[in-house]
C-alpha positions as CSV (number, residue, x, y, z in Angstrom):
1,X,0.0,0.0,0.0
2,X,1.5,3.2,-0.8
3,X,1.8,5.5,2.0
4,X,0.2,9.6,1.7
5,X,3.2,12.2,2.5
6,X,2.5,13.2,6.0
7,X,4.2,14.3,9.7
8,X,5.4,11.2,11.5
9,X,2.5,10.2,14.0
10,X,1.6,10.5,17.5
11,X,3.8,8.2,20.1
12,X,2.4,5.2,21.3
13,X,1.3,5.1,24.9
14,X,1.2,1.3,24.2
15,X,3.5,0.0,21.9
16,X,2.0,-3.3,20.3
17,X,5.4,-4.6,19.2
18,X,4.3,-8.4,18.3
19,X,1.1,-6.7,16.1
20,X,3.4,-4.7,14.2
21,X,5.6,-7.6,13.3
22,X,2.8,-9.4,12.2
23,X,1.3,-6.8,10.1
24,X,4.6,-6.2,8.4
25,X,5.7,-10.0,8.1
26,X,8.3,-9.9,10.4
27,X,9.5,-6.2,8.6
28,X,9.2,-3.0,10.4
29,X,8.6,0.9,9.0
30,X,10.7,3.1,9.9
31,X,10.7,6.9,10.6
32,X,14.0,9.2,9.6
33,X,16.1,9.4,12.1
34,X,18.0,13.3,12.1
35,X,21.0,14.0,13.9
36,X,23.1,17.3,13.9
37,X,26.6,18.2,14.9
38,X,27.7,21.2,15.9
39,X,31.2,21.4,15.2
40,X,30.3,20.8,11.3
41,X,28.4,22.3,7.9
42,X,25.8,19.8,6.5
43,X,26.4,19.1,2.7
44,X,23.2,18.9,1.8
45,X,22.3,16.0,0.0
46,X,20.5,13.8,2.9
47,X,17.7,15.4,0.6
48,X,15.8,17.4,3.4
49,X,14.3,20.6,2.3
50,X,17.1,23.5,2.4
51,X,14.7,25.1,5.2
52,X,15.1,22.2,7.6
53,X,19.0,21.3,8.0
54,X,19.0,23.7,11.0
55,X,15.5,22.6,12.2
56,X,16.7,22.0,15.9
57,X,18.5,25.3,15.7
58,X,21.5,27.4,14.9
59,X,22.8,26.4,18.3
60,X,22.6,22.9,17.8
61,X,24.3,22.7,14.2
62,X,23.1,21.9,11.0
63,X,22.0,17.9,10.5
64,X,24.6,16.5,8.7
65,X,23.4,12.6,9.8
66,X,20.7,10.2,9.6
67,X,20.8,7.2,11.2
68,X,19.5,4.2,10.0
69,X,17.8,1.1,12.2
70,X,19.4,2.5,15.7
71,X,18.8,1.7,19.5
72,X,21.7,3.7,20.2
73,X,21.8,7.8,21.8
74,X,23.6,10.3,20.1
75,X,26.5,11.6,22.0
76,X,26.0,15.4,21.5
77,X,25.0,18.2,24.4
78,X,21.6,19.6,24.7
79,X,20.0,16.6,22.7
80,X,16.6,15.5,22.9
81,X,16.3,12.3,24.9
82,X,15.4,10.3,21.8
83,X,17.9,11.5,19.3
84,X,19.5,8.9,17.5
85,X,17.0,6.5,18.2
86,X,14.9,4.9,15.2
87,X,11.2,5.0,15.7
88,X,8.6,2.3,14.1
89,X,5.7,3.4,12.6
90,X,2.1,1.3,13.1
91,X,-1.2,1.9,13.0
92,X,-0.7,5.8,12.7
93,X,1.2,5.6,16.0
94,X,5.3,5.4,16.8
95,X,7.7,4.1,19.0
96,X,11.3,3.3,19.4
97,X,13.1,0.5,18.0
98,X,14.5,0.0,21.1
99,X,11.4,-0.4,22.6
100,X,10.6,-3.4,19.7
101,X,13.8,-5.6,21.0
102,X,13.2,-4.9,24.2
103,X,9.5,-6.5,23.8
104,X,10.2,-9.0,21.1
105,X,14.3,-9.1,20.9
106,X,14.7,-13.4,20.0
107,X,12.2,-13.0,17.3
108,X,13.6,-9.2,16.2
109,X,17.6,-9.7,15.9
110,X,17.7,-13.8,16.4
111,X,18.1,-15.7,19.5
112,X,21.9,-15.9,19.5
113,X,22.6,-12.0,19.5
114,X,19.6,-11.5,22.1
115,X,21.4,-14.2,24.6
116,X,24.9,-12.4,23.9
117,X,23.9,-8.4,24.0
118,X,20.5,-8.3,25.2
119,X,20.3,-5.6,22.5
120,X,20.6,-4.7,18.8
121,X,23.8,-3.8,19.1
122,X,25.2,-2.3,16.1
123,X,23.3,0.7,13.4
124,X,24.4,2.4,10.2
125,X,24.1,6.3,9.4
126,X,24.7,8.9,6.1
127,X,26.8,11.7,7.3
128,X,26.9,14.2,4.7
129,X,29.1,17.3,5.0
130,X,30.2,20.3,2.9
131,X,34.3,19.6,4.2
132,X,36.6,17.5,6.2
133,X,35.9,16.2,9.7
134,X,38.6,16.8,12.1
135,X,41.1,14.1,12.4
136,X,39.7,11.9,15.1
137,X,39.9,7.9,16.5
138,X,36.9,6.0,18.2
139,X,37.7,4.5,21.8
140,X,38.5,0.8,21.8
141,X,36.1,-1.9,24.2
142,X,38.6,-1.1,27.4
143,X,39.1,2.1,27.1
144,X,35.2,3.1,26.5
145,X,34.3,0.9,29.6
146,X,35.9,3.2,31.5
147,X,33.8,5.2,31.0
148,X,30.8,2.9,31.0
149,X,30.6,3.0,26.9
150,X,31.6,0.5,24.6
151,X,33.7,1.1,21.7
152,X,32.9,2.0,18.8
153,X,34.8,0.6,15.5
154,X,33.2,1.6,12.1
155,X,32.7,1.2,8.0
156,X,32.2,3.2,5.1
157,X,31.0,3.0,1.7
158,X,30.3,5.8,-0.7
159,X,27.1,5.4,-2.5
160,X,27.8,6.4,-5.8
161,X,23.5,7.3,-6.2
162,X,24.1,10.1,-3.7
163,X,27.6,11.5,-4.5
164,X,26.9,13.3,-7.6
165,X,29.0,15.9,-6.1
166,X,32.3,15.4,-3.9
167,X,32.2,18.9,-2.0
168,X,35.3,20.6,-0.6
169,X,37.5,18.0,0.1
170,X,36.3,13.9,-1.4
171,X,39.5,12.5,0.4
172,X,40.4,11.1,3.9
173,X,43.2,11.1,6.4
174,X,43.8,7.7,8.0
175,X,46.4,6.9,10.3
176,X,50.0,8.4,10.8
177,X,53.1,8.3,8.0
178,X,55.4,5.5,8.9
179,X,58.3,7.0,10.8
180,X,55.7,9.4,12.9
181,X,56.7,8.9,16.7
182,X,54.8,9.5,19.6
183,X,56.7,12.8,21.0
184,X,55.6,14.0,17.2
185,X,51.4,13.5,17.8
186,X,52.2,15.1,21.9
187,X,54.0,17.9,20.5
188,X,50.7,18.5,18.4
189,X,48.7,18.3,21.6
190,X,50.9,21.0,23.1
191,X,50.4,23.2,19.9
192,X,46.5,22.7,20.6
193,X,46.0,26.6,21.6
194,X,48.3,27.8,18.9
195,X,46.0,27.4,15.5
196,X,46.2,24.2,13.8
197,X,48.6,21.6,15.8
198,X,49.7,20.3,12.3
199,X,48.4,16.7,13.1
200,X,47.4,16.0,9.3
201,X,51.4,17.2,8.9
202,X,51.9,13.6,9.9
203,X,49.1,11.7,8.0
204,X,48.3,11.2,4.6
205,X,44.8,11.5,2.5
206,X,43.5,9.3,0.3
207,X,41.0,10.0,-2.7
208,X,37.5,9.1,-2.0
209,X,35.8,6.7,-4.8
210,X,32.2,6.3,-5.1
211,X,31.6,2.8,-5.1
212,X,34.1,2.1,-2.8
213,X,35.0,1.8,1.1
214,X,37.4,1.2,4.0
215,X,37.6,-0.5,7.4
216,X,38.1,1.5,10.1
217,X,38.9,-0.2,13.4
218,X,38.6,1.4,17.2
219,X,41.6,4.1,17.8
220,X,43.1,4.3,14.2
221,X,42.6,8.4,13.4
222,X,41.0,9.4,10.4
223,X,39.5,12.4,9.0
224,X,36.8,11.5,6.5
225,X,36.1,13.6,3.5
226,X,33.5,15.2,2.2
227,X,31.7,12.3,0.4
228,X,28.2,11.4,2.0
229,X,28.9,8.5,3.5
230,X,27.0,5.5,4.4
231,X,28.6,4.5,7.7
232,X,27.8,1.0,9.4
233,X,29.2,0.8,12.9
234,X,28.8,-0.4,16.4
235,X,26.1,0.5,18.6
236,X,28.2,3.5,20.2
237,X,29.0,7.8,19.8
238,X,32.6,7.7,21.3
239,X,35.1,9.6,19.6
240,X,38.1,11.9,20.6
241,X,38.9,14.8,18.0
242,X,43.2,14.2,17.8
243,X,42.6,17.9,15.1
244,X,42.7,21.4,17.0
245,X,41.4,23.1,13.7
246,X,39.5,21.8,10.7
247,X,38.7,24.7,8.1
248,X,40.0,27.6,9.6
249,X,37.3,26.7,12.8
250,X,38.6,26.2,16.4
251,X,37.9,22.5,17.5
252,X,37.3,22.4,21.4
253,X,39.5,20.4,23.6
254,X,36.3,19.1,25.1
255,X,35.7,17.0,21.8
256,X,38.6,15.6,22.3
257,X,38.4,14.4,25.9
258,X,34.6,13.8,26.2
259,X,35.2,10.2,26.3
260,X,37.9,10.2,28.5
261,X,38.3,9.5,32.4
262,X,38.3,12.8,34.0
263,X,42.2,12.1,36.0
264,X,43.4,11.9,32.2
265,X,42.1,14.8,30.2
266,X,45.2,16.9,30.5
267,X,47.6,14.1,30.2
268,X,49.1,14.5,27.1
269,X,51.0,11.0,27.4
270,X,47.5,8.7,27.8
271,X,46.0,10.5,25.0
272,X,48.6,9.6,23.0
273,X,48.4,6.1,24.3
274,X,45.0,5.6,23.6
275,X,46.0,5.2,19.7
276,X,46.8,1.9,18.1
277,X,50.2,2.9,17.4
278,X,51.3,0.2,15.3
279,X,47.6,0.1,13.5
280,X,48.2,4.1,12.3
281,X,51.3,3.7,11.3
282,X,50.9,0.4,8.8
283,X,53.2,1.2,6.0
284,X,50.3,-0.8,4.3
285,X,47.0,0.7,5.4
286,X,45.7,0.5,1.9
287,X,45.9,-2.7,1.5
288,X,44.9,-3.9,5.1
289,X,41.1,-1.3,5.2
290,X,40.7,-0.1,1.5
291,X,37.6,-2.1,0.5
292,X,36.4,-3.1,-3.1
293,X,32.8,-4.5,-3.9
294,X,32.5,-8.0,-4.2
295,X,29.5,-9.2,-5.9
296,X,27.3,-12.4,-4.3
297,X,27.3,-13.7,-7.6
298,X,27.4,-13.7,-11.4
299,X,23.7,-12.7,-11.2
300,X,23.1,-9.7,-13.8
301,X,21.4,-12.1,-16.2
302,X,18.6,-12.4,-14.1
303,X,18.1,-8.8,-13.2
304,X,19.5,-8.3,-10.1
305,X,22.7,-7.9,-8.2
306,X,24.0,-8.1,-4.9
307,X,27.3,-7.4,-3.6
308,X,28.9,-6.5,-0.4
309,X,30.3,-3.1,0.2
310,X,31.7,-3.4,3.4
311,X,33.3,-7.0,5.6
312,X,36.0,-7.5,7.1
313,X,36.9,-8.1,10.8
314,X,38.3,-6.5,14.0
315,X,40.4,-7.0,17.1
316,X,39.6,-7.7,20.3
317,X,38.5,-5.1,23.4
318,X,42.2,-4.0,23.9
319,X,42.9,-3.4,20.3
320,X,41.8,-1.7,17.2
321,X,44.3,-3.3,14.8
322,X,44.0,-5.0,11.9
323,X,45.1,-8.0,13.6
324,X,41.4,-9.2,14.2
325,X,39.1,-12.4,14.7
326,X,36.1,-10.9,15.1
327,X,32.9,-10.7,12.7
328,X,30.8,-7.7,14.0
329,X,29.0,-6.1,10.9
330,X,28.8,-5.9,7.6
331,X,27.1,-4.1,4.6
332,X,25.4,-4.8,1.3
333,X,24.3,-3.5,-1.8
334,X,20.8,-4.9,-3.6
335,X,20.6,-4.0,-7.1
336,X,17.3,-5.3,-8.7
337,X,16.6,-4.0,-12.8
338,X,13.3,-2.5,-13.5
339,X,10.3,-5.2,-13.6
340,X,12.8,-7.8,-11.9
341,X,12.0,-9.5,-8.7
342,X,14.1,-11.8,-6.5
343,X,13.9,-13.4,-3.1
344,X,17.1,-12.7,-0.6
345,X,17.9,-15.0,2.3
346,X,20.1,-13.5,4.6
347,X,21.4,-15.1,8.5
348,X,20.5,-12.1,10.0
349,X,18.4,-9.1,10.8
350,X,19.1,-5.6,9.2
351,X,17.9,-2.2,9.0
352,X,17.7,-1.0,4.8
353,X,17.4,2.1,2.8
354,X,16.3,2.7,-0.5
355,X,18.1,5.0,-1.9
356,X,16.9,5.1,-5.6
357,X,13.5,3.9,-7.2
358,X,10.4,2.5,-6.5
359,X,9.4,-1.4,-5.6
360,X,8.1,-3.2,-3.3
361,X,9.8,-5.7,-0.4
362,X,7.4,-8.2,0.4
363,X,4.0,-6.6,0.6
364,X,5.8,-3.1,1.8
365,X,6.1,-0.1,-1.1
366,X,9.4,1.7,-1.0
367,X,10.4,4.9,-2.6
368,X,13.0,6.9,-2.6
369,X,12.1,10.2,-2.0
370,X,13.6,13.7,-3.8
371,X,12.9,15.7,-1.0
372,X,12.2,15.3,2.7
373,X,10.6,18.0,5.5
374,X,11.7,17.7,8.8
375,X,9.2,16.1,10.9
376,X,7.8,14.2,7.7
377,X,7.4,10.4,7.0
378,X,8.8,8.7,4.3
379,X,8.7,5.1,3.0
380,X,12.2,4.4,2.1
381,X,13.4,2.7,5.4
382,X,13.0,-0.8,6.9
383,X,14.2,-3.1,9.7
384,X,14.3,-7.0,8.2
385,X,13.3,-9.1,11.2
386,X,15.8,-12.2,11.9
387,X,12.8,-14.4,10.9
388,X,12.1,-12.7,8.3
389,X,15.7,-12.6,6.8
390,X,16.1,-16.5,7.6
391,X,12.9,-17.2,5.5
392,X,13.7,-15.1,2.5
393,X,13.1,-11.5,1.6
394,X,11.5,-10.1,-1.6
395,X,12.3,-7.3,-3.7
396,X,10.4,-6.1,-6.7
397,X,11.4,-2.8,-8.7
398,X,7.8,-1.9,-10.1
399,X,9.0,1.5,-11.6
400,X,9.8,3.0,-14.4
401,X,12.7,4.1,-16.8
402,X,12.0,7.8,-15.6
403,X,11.5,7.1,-11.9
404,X,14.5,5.1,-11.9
405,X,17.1,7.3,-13.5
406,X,17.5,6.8,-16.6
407,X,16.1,3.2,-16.0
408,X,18.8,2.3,-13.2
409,X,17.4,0.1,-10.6
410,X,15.9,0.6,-7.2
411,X,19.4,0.3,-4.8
412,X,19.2,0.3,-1.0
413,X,21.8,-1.1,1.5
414,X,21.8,-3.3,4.2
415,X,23.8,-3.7,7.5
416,X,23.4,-6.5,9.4
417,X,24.9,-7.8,12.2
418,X,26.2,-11.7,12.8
419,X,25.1,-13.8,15.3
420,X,27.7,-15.3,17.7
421,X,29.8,-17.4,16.2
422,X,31.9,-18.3,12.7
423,X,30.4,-17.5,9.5
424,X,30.7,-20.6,7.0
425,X,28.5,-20.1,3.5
426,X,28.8,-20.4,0.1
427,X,29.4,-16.7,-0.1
428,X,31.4,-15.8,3.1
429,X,34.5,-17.2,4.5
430,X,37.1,-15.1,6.7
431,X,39.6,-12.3,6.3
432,X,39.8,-8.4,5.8
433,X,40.2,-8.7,2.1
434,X,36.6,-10.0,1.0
435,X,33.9,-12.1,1.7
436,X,35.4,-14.8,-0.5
437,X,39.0,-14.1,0.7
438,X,40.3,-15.1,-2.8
439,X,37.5,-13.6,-4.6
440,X,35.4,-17.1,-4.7
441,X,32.0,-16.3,-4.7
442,X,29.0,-18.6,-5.4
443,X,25.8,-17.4,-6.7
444,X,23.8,-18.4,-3.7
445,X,21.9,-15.7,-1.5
446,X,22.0,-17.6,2.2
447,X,24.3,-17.3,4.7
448,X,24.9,-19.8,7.4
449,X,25.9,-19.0,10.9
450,X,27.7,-21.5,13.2
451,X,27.6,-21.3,16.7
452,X,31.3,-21.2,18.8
């Protein structure tokens, strides 16, 4: 059924979780999810109306985010309670994802993750901004427990649908230049009330590529560019800003030691510390994060294709090397031709958006829209139940060559989150490089999860 345009509704005194999963087949609505930041300039192409990126306020910043399927809180001052968390829409009334797993969490995100986390523990978000961010790392497990946070390691992947334009600056710091010592980054701290402390003096930038992405464990410093990015990540806001000036603007040594113990915010020797040292200064970080598309299979023939855009795996809670073991997320990207239809099985749940056309997945109608109002619904966003992903998903492109650019597809990604365990499948094995480490990839659309 095809939704009117209207405000998203009333909040449910109520919620009926277990109706609305029923209702939807096990596949839940979802509302937009805005986030701003004050410390940057949205680059307007998250496609809200040019009125509304500074809804909440000049004082809050312009919304350069929105997040995608997310139980988590945004880490910014003088939020709302509920921003960053995804809302379901039922029956004219709303509530919070959160408040869906809490009520129906097996049956939501799968039995396994719901005995391990208790929680959906990971989302995905655009962030969309006119130039750089500052160079910055995201806490590892230990460090963010500290604090009584968890840590927070991260993917990207540049949708080439929404980067018709790269803004100021489509390239990204990662890490340190080999050779960079550790009295080099504290010397930048000690600059950090003298203009820029010269921190991306030691790094180096990479060009951005639509199509493309890169791994990015906990406490390696980057400074992503200015392509909207579609970010998958774990269920966490931690970050430390490592840049004392991005653009001519002052960064606050508050961003930088938000997230840290209170005894260590003026010790210039744990802040450095809290890097993975060995991790930012790999004399072969492009070949141990950059990541390539690898298709499921060779499946163009019968009108679709599906390929992941983001995999790879991470250390352990002391760590945010590349040295890792650990499956936590992963993204991909659905491509189905106009008038095509196919049937996805996945091992796990996942929060989508559509991000160009008009179909259908299983009896819901998705479109992409071309412009959004603050406050407004729109019927471009899903959360795929567990069971729902486990019994097979369809998708349908039921537009046409004009609705679909120039008779391109309907495209949306998914991030989805493993179960406990080892992933064994047809389309999946281990490593950093790919989903089929040696590029072996078989054309079928499960995936099996093994428990430890």
């Amino acid at each position: 059924m095809v939704l009117p345009t209207q405000a998203v509704p009333k909040i449910a005194q109520n919620p009926n979780v277990k109706s609305a999963i029923e209702a939807g087949e096990g596949i839940l609505r979802l509302a937009p999810c805005w986030v701003p930041r004050s410390f940057l300039m949205p680059g307007q192409r998250l496609k809200l109306h040019p009125d509304d990126y500074y809804a909440l306020g000049a004082h809050r910043g312009g919304i350069d985010e929105r997040w995608f399927a997310s139980t988590t809180e945004a880490g910014n001052d003088n939020r709302a309670d509920d921003e960053g968390l995804s809302y379901v829409v039922h029956n004219n009334e709303r509530f919070t994802l959160l408040e869906a797993v809490m009520a129906e969490g097996p049956r939501l995100i799968g039995q396994k993750m719901w005995d391990k986390y208790k929680r959906w523990p990971v989302y995905s978000k655009f962030f969309d901004n006119e130039g750089p961010i500052p160079h910055h790392m995201h806490h590892n497990e230990a460090q963010a427990a500290l604090l009584g946070m968890e840590g927070k390691p991260e993917c990207y992947y540049f949708p080439p649908q929404v980067n018709a334009i790269g803004r100021n600056f489509p390239h990204t710091y990662f890490g340190l230049e080999p050779g960079v010592t550790k009295a080099d980054v504290r010397k930048c701290l000690e600059n950090w009330n003298k203009g820029d402390n010269g921190l991306l003096d030691l790094s180096k930038a990479y060009r951005l590529k639509p199509g493309t992405g890169w791994h990015v464990p906990a406490c390696i410093l980057h400074a992503p560019g200015s392509l909207l990015t579609y970010e998958p990540q774990w269920g966490s806001d931690v970050f430390a800003m490592y840049q004392s000036m991005v653009e001519g603007r002052r960064v606050d040594w508050d961003l930088f030691v938000k997230d840290t113990p209170k005894q260590y915010q003026q010790d210039l020797d744990y802040l450095v510390e809290q890097l993975d040292w060995e991790g930012n200064v790999d004399t072969h970080f492009r070949d141990h994060h950059f990541l390539a598309p690898i298709p499921v299979g060779d499946t163009k023939s019968e009108g679709y294709e599906d390929k992941w855009v983001v995999y790879g795996r991470f250390g352990g809670p002391n760590t945010g090397s590349k040295r890792g073991d650990r499956d936590l997320f992963s993204a991909k990207e659905l491509t189905v031709e106009p008038g095509a239809k196919v049937t996805i099985k996945d091992g796990g749940a996942s929060g989508l958006i559509t991000v160009q056309g008009i179909g259908k997945i299983n009896k819901h109608f998705m479109q992409s829209p071309n412009m959004i109002r603050f406050g407004a619904m729109t019927q471009d966003e899903v959360f795929i139940s567990h069971e729902a992903a486990m019994a097979g998903v369809t998708f349908e492109n039921t537009g046409t060559e004009p609705f679909a650019s120039n008779g391109r597809p309907v495209i949306s990604w998914q991030c989805w989150r493993k179960a406990v365990g080892t992933v064994s499948s047809a389309r999946w094995s281990s490593g950093l490089r790919g989903p089929a480490r040696q590029g072996r990839i078989a054309s079928r659309s499960s995936v099996t999860v093994a428990s430890n």
